[in-house]
PyMOL Python script that loads the backbone (N, CA, C, O; Angstrom):
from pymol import cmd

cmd.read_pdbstr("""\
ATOM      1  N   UNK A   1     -25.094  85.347  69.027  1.00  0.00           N
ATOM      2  CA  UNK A   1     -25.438  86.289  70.075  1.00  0.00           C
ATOM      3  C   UNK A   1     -25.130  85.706  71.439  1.00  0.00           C
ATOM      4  O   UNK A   1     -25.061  84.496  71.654  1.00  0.00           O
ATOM      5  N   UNK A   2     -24.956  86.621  72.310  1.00  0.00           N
ATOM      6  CA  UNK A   2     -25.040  85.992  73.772  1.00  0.00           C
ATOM      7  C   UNK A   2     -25.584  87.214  74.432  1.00  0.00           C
ATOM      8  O   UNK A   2     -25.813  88.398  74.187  1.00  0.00           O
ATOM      9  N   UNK A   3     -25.746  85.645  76.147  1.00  0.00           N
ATOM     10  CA  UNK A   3     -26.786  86.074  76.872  1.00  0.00           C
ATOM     11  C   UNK A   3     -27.110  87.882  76.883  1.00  0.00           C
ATOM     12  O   UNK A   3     -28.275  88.281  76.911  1.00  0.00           O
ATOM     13  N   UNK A   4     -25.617  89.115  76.850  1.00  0.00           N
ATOM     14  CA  UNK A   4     -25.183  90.227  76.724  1.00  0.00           C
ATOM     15  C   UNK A   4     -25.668  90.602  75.657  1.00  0.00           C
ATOM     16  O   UNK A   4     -25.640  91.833  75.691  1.00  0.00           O
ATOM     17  N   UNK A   5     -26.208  90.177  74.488  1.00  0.00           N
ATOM     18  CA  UNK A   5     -25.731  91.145  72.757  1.00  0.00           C
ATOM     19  C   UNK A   5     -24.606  90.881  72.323  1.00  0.00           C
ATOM     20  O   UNK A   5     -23.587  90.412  72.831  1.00  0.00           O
ATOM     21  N   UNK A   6     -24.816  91.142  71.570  1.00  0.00           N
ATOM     22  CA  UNK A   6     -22.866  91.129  71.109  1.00  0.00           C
ATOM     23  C   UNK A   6     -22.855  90.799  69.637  1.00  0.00           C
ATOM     24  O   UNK A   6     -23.866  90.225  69.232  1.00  0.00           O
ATOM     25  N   UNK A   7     -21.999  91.027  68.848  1.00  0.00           N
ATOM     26  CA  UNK A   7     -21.639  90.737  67.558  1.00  0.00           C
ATOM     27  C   UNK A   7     -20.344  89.904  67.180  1.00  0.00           C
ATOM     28  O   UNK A   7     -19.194  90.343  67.136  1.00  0.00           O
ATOM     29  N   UNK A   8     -20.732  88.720  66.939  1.00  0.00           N
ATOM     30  CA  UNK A   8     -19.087  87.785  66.814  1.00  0.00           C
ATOM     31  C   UNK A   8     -18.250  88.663  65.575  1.00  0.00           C
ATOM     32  O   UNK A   8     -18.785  89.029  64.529  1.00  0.00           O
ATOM     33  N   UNK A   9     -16.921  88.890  65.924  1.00  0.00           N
ATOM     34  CA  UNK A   9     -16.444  89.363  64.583  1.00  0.00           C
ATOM     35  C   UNK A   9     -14.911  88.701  64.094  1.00  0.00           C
ATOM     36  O   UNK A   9     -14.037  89.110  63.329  1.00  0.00           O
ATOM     37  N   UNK A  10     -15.022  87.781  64.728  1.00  0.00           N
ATOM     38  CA  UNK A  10     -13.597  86.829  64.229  1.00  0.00           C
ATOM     39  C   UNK A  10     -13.919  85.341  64.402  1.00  0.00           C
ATOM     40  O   UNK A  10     -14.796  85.374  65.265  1.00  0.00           O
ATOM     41  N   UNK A  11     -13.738  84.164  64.112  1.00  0.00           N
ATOM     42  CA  UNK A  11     -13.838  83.023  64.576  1.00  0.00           C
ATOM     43  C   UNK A  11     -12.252  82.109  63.601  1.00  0.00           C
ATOM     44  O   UNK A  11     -11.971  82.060  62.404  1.00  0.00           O
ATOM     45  N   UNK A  12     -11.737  81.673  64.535  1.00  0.00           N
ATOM     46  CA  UNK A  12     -10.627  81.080  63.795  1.00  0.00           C
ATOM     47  C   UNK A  12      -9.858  79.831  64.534  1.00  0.00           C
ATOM     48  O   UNK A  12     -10.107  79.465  65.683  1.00  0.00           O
ATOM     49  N   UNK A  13      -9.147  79.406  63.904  1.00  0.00           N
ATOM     50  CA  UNK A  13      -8.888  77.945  64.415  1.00  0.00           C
ATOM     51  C   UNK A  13      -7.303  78.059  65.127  1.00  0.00           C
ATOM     52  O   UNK A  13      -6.450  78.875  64.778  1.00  0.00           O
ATOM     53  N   UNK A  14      -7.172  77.184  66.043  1.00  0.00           N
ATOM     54  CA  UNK A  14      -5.883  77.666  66.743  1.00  0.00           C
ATOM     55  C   UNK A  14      -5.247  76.487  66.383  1.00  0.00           C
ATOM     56  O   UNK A  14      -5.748  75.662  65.619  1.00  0.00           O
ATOM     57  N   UNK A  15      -3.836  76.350  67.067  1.00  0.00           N
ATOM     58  CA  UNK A  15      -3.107  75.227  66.880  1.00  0.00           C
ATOM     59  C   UNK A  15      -3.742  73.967  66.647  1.00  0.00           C
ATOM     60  O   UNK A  15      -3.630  73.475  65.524  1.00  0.00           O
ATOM     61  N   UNK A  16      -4.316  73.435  67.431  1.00  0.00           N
ATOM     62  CA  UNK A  16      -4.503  71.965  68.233  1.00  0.00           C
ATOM     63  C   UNK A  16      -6.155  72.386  67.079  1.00  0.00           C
ATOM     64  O   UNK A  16      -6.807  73.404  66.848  1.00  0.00           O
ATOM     65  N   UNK A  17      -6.227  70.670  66.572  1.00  0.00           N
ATOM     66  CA  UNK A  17      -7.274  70.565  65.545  1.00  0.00           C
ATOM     67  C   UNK A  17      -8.649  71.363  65.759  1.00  0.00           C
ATOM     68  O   UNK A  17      -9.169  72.284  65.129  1.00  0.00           O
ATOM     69  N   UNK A  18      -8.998  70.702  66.807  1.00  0.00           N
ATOM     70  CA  UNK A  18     -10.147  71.547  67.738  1.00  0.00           C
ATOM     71  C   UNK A  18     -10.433  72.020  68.856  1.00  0.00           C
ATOM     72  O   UNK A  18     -11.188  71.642  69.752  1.00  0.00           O
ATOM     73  N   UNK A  19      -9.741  72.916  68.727  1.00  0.00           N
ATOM     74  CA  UNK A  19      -9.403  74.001  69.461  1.00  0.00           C
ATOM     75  C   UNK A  19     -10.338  75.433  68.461  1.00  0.00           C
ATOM     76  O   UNK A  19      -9.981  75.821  67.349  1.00  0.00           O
ATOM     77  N   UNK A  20     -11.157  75.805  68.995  1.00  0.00           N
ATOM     78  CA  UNK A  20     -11.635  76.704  68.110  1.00  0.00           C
ATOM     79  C   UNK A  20     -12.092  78.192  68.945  1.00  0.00           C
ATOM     80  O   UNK A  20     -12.544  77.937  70.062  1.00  0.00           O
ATOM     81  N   UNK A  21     -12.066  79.413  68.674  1.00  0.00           N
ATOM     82  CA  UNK A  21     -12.170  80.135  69.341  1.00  0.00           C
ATOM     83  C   UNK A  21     -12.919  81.223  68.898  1.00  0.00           C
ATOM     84  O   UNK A  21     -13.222  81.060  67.716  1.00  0.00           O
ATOM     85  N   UNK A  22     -13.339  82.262  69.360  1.00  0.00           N
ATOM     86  CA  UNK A  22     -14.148  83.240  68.517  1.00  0.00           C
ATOM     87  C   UNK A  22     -14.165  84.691  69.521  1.00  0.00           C
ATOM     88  O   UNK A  22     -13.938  84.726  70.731  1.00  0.00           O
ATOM     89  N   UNK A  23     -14.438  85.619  68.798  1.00  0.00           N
ATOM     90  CA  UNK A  23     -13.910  87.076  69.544  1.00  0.00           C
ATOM     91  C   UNK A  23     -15.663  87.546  69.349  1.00  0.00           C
ATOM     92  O   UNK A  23     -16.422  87.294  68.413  1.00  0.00           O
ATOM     93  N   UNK A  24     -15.876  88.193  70.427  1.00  0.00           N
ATOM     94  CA  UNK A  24     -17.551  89.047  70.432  1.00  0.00           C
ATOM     95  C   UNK A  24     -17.237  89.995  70.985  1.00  0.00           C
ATOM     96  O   UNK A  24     -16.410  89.922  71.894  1.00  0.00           O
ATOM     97  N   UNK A  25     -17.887  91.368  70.552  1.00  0.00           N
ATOM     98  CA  UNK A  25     -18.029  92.416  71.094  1.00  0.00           C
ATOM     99  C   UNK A  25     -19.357  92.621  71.148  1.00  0.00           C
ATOM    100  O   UNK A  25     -20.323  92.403  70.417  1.00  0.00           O
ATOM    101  N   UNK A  26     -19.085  93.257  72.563  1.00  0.00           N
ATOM    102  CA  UNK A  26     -20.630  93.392  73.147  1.00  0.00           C
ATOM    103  C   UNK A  26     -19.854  94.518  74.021  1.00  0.00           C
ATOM    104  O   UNK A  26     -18.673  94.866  73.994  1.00  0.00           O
ATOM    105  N   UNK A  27     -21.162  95.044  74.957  1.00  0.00           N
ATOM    106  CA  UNK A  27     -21.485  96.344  75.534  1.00  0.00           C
ATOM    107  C   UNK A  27     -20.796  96.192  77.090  1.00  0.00           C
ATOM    108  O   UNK A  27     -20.051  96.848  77.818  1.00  0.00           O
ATOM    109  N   UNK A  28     -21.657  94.678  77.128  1.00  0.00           N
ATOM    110  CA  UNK A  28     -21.198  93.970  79.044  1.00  0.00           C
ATOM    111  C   UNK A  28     -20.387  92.780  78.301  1.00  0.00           C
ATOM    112  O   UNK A  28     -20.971  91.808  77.821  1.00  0.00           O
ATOM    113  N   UNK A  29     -19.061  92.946  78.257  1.00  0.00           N
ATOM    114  CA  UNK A  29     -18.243  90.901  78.492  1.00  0.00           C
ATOM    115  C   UNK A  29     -18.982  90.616  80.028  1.00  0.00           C
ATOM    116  O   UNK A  29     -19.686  91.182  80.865  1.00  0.00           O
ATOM    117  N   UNK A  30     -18.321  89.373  79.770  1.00  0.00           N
ATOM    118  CA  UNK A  30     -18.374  88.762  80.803  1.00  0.00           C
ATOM    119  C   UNK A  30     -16.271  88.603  81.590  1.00  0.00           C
ATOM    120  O   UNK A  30     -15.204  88.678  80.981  1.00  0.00           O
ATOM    121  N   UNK A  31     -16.559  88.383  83.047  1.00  0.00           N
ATOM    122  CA  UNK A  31     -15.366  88.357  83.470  1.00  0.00           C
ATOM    123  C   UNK A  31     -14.686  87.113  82.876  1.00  0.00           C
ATOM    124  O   UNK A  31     -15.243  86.097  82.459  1.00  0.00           O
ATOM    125  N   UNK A  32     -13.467  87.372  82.918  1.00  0.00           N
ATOM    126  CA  UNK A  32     -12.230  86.199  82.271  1.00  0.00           C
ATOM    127  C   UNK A  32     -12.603  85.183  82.871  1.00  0.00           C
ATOM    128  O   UNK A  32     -13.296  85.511  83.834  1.00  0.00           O
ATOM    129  N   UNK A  33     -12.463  83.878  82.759  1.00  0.00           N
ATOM    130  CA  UNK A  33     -12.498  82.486  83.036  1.00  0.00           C
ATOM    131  C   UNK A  33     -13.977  82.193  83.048  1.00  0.00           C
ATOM    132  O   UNK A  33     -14.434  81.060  82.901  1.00  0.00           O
ATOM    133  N   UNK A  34     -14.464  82.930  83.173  1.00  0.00           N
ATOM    134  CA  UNK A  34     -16.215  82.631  83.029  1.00  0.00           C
ATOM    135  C   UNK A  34     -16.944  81.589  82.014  1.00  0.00           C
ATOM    136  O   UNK A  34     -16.991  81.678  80.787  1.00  0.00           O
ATOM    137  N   UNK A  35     -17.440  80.684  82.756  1.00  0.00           N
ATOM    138  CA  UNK A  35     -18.156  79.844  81.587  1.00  0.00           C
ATOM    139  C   UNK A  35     -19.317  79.763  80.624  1.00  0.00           C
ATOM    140  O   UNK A  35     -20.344  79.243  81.062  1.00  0.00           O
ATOM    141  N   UNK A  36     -19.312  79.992  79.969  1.00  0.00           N
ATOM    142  CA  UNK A  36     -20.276  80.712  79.312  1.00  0.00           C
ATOM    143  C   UNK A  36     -21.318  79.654  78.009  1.00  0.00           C
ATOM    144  O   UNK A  36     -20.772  78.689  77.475  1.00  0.00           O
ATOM    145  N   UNK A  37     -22.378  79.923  77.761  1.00  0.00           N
ATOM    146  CA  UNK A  37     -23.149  79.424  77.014  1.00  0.00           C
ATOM    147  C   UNK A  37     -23.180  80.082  75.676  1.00  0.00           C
ATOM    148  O   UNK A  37     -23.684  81.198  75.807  1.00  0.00           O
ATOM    149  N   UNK A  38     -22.729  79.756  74.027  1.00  0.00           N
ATOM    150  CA  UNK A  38     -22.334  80.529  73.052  1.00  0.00           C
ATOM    151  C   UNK A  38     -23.552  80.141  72.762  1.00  0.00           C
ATOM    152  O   UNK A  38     -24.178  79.185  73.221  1.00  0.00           O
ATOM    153  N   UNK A  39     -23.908  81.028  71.871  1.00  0.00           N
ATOM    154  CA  UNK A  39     -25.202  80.813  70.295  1.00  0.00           C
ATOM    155  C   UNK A  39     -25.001  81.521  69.589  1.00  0.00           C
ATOM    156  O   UNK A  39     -25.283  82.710  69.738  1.00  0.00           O
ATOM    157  N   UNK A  40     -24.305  80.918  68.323  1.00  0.00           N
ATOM    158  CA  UNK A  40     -23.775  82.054  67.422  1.00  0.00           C
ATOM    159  C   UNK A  40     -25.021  81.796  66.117  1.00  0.00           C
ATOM    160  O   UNK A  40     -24.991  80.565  66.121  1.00  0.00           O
ATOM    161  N   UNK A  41     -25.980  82.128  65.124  1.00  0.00           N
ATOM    162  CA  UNK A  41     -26.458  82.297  63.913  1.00  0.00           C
ATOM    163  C   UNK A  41     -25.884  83.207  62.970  1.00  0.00           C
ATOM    164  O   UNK A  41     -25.562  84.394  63.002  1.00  0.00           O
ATOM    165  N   UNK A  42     -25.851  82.210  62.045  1.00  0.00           N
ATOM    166  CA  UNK A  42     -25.611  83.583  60.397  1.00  0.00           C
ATOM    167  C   UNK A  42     -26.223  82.078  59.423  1.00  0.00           C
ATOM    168  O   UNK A  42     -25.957  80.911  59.135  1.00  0.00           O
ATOM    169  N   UNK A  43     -27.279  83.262  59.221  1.00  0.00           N
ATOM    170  CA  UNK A  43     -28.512  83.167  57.943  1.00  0.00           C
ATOM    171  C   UNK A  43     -28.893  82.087  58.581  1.00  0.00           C
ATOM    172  O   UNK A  43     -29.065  82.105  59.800  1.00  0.00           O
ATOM    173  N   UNK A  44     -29.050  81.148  57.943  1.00  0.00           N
ATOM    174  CA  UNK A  44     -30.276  80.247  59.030  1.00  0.00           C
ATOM    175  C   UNK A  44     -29.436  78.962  59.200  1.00  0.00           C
ATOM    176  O   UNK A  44     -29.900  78.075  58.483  1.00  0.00           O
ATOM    177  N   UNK A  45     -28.500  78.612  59.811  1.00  0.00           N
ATOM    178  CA  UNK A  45     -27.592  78.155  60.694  1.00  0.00           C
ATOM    179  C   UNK A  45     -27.035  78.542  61.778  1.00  0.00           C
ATOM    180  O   UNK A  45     -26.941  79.749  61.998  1.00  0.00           O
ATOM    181  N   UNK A  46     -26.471  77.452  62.827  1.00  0.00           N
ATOM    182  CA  UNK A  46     -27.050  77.667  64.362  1.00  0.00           C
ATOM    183  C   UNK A  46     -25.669  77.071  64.995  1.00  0.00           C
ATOM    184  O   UNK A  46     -25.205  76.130  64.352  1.00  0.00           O
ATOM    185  N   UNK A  47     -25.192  77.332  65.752  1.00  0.00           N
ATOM    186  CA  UNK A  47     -24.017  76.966  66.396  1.00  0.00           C
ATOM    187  C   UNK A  47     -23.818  77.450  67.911  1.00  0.00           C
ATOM    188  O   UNK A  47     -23.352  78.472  68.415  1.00  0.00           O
ATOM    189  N   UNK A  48     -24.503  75.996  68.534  1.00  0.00           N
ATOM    190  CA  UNK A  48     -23.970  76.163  70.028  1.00  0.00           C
ATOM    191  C   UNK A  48     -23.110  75.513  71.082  1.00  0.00           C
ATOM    192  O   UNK A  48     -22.976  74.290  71.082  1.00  0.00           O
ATOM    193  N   UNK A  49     -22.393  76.445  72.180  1.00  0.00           N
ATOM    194  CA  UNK A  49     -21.509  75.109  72.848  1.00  0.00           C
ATOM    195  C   UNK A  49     -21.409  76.217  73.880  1.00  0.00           C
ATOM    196  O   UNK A  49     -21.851  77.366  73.921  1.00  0.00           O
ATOM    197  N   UNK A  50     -20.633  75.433  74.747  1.00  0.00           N
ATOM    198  CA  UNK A  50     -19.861  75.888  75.898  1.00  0.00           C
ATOM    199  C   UNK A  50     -18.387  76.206  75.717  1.00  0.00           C
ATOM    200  O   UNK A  50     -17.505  75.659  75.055  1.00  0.00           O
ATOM    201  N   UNK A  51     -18.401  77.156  76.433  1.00  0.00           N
ATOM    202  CA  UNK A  51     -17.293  78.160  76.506  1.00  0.00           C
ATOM    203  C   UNK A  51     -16.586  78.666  77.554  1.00  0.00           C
ATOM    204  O   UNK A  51     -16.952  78.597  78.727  1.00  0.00           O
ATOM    205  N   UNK A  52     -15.395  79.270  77.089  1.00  0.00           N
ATOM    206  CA  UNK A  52     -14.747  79.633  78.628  1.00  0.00           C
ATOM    207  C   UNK A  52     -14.448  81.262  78.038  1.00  0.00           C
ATOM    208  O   UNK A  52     -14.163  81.300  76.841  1.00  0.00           O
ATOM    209  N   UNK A  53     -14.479  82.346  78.627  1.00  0.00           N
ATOM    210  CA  UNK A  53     -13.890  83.643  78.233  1.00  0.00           C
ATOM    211  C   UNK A  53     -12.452  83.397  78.848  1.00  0.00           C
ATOM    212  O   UNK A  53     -12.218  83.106  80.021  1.00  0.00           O
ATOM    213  N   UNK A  54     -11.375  83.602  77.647  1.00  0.00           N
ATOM    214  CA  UNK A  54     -10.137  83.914  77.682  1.00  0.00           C
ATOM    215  C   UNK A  54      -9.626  84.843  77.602  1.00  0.00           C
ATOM    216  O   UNK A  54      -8.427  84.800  77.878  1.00  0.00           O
ATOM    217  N   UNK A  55     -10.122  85.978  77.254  1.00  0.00           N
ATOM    218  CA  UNK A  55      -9.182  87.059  77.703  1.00  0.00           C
ATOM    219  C   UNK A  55     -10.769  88.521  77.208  1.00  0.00           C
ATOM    220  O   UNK A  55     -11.799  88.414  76.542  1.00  0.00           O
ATOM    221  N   UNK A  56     -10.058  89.823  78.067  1.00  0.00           N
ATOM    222  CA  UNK A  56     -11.648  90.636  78.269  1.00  0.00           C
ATOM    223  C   UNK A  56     -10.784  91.816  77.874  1.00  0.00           C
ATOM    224  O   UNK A  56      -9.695  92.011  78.413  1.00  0.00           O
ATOM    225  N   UNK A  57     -11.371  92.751  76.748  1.00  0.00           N
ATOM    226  CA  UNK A  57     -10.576  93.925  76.980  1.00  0.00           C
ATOM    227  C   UNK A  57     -11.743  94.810  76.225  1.00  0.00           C
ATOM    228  O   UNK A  57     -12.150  94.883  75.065  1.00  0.00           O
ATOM    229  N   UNK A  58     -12.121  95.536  77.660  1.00  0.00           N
ATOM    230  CA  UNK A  58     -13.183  96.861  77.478  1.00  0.00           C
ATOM    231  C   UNK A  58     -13.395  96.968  76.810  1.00  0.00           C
ATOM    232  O   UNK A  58     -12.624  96.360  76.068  1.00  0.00           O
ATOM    233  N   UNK A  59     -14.805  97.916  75.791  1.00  0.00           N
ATOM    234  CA  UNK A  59     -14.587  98.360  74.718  1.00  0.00           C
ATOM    235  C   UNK A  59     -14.632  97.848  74.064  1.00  0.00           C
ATOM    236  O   UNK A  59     -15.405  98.240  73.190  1.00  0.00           O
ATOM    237  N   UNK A  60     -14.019  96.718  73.833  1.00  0.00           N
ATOM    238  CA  UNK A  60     -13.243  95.717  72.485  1.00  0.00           C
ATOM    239  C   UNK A  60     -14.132  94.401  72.144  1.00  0.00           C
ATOM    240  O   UNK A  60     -14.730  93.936  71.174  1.00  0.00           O
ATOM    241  N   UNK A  61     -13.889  94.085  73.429  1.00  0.00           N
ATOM    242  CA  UNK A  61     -14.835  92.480  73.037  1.00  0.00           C
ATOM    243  C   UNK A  61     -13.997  91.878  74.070  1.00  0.00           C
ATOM    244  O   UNK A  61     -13.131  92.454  74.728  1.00  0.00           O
ATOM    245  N   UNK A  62     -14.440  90.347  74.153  1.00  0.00           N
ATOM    246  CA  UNK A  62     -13.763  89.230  74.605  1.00  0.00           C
ATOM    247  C   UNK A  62     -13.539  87.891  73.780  1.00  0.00           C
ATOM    248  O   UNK A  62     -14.201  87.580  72.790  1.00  0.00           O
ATOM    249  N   UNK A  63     -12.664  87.260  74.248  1.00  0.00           N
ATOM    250  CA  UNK A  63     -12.418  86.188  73.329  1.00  0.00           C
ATOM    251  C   UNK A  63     -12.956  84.421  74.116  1.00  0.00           C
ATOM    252  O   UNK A  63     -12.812  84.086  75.292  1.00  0.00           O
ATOM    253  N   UNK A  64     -13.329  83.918  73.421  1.00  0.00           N
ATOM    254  CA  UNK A  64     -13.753  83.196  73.974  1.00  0.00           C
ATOM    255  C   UNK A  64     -13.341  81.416  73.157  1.00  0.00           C
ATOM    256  O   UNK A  64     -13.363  81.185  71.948  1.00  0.00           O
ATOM    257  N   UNK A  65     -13.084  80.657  74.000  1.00  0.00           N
ATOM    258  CA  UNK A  65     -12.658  79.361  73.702  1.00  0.00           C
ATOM    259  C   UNK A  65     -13.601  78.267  73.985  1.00  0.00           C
ATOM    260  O   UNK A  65     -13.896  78.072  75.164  1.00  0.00           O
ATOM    261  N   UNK A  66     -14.163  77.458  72.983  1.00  0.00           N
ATOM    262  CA  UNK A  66     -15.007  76.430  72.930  1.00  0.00           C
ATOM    263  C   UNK A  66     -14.474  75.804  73.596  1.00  0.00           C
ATOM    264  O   UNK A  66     -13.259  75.789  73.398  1.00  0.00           O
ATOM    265  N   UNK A  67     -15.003  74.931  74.752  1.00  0.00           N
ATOM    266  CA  UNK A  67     -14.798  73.619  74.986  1.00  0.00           C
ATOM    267  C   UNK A  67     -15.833  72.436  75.193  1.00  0.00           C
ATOM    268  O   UNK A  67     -15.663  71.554  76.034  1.00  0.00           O
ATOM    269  N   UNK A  68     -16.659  72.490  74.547  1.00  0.00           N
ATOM    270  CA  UNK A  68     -17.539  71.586  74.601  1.00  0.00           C
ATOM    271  C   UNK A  68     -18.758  71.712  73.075  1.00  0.00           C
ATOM    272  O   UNK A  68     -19.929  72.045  72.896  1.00  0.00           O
ATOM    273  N   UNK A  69     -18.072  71.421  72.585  1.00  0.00           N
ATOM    274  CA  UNK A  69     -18.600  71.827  70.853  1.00  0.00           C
ATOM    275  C   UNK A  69     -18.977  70.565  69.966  1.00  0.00           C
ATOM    276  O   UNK A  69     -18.010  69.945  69.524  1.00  0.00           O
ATOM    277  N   UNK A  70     -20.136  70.135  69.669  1.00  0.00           N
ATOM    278  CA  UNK A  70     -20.594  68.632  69.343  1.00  0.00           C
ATOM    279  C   UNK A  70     -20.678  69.034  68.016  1.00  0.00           C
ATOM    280  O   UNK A  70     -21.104  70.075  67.516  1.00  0.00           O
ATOM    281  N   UNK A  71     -20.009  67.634  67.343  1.00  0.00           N
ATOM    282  CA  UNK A  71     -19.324  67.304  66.136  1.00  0.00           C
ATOM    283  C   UNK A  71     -20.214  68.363  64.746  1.00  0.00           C
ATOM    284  O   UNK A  71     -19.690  68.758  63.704  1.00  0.00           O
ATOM    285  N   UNK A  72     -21.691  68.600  65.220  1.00  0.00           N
ATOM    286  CA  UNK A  72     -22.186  69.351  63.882  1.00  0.00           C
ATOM    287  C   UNK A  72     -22.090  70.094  64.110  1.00  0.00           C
ATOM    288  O   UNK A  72     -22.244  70.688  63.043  1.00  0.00           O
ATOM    289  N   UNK A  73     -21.878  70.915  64.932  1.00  0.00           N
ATOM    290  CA  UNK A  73     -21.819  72.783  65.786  1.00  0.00           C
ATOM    291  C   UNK A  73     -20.420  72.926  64.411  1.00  0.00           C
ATOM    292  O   UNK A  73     -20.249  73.607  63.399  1.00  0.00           O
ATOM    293  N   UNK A  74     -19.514  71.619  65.303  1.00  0.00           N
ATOM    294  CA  UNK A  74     -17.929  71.789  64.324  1.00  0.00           C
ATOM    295  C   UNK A  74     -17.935  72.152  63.181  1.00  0.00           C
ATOM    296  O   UNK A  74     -17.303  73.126  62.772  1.00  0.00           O
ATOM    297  N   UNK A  75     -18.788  71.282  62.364  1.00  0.00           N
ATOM    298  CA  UNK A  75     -18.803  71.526  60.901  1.00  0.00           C
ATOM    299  C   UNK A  75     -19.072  72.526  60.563  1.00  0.00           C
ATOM    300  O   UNK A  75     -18.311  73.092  59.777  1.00  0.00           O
ATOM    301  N   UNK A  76     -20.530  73.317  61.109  1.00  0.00           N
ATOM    302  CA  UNK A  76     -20.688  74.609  60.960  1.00  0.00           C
ATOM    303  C   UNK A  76     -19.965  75.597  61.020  1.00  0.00           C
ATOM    304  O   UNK A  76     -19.954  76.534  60.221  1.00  0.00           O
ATOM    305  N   UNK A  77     -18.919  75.379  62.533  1.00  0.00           N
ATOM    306  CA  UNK A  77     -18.015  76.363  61.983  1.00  0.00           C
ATOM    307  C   UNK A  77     -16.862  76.155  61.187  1.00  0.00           C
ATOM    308  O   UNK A  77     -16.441  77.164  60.622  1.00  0.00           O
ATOM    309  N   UNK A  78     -16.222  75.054  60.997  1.00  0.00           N
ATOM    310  CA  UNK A  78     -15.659  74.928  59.743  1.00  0.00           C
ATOM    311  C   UNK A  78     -15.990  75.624  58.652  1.00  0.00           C
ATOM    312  O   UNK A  78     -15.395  76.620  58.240  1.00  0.00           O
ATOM    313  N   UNK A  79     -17.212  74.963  58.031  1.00  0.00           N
ATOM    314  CA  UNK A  79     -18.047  75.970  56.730  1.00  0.00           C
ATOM    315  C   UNK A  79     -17.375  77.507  56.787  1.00  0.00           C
ATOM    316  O   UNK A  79     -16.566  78.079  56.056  1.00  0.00           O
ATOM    317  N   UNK A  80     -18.093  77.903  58.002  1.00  0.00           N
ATOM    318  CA  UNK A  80     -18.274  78.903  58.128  1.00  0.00           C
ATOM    319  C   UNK A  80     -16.976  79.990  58.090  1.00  0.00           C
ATOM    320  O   UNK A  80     -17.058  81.199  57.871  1.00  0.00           O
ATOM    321  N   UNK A  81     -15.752  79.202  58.366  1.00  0.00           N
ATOM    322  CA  UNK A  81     -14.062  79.516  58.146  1.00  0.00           C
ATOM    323  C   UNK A  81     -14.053  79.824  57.339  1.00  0.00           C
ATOM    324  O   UNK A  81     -14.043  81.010  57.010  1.00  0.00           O
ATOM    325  N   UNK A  82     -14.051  78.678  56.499  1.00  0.00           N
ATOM    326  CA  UNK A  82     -14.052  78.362  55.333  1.00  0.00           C
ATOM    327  C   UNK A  82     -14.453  79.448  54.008  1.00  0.00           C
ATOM    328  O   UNK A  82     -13.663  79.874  53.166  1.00  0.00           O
ATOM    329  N   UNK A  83     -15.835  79.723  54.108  1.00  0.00           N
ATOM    330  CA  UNK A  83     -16.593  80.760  53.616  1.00  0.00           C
ATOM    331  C   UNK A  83     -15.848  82.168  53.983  1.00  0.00           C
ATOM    332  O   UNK A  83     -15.614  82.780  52.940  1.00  0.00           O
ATOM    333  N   UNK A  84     -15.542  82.652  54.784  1.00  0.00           N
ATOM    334  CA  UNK A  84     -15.018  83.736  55.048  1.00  0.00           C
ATOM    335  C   UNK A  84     -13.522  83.927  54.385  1.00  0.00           C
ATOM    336  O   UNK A  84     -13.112  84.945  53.828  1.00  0.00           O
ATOM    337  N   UNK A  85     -12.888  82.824  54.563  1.00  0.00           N
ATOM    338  CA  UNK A  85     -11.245  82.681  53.949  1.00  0.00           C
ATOM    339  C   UNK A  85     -11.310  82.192  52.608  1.00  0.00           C
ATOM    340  O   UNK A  85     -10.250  81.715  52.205  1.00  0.00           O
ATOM    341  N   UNK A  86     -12.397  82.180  51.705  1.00  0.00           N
ATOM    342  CA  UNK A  86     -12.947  81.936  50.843  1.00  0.00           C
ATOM    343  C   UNK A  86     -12.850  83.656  49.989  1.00  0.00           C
ATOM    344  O   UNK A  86     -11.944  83.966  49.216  1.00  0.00           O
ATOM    345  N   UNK A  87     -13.924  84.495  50.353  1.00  0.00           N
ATOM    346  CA  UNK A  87     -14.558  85.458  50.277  1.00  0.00           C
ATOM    347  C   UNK A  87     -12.926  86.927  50.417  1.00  0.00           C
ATOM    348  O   UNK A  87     -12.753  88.132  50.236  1.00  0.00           O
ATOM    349  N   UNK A  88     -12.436  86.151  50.687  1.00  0.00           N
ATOM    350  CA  UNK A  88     -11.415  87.578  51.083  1.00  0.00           C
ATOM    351  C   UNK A  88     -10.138  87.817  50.147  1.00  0.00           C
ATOM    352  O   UNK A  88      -9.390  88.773  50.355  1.00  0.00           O
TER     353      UNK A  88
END
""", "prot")
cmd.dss("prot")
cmd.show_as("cartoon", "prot")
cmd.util.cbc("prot")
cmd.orient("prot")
């Protein structure tokens, strides 16, 4: 969730090892370059870091790029890749 609401509905890994990024739709984004505080939960695991919004499109959601993500946040979302690209 963030500070807005929102529902994460993508999280995926980009080029560069950790580099990790994740898409939320919510009601209010926040403006592009904005730094932002993530807290993402699913089921009773917890994943937080700092963030930058990379790109905003109405309606839709925004995308947002970790940059400050400590080593167990990582794993979690690893798993959490993982599980989904698992499941499909």
């Amino acid at each position: 969730m963030f500070a807005t609401g929102g529902i994460v509905s993508a999280i995926r890994l980009r080029q560069t090892p950790n580099c990790w990024t994740s898409k939320a739709v919510t009601s209010r984004p926040f403006v592009s370059n904005a730094r932002v505080r993530v807290t993402m939960t699913r089921k009773d695991q917890k994943v937080e870091a700092l963030g930058v919004i990379r790109i905003v499109k109405p309606r839709i959601g925004m995308g947002i790029e970790f940059i400050d993500l400590e080593s167990r946040h990582l794993e979690v979302l690893r798993r959490w890749v993982e599980q989904v690209s698992k499941s499909r």
